[in-house]
N, C-alpha and C positions, 0 to 999 in steps of 0.2 A: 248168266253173267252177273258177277256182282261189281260196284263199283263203290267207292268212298268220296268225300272231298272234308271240307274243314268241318261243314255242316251236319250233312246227312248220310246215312247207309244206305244203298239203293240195290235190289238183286232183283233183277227178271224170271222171272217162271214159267213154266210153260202150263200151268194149270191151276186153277184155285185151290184144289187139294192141296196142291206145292205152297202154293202162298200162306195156306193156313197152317201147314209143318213148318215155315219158313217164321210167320209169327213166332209161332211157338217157341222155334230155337229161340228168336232175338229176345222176347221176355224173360226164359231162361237165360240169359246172358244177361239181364238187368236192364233192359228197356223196359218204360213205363206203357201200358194198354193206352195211354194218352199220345203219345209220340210214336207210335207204329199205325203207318198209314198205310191201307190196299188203293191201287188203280187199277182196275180194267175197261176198256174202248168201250164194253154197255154198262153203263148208272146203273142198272138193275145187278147185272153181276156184281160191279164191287160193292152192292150193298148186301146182297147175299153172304160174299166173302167177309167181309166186315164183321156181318153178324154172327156167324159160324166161327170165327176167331176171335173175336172180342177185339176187332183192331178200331181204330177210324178213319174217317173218310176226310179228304179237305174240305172244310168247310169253310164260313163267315171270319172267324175266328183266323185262320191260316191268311185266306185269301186276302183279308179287306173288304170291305165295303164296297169300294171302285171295281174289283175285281168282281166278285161277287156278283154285282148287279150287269157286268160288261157281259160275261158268260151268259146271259139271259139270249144275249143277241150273237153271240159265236158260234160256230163251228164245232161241233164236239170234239176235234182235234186241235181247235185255239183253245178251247176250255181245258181240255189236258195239259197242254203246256203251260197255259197259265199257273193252272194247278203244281204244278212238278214244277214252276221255276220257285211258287210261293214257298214251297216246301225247300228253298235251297238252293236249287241247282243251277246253272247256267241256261242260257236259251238253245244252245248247243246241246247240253245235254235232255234239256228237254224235250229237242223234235228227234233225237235218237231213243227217246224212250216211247214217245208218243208211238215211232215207227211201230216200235217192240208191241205196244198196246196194238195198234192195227192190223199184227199177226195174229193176234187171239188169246198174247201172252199177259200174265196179271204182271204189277210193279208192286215190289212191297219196300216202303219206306220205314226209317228209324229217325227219327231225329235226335241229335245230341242235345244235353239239357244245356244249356246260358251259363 
């Protein structure tokens, strides 16, 4: 599934392989390795994927500060969504994606530049 909105590019995958062919295209399309973001349900996996594609992860920088430091004490499916709203999206779209994460699927993000 892929989706859009004013902000960001968002497409579900059903596997890191995908995600990192999925990078690939959107680089090749003129997305910056700075503004293409992986999420998957395990921290270890989207840092693997990450790595393997040269994407990034949401970090301090995305999140806030507030954020950032709140996710210490969340849930890893409130820390997803926090993640994926910081990147853009709605709160709605975010626990639709989150779901998507908790089937095993990665989220690969694009951000539009400012």
């Amino acid at each position: 599934m892929a989706s859009t909105n004013t902000k960001s590019y968002a497409k579900v995958v059903d596997n890191g392989t995908l995600a990192v062919q999925e990078v690939q295209n959107l680089r090749q399309s003129g997305y910056d390795n700075n503004h293409i973001y992986v999420l998957a349900h395990d921290a270890n996996h989207t840092d693997r994927i990450a790595d393997v594609s040269d994407a990034s992860t949401v970090g301090l920088k995305e999140e806030g500060v507030i954020d950032a430091v709140a996710n210490f004490f969340r849930s890893r499916g409130d820390e997803l969504r926090a993640k994926i709203v910081s990147l853009g999206f709605t709160e709605a779209e975010a626990a639709f994606y989150e779901k998507q994460l908790d089937l095993g699927k990665v989220l690969v993000v694009a951000k539009r530049d400012n």
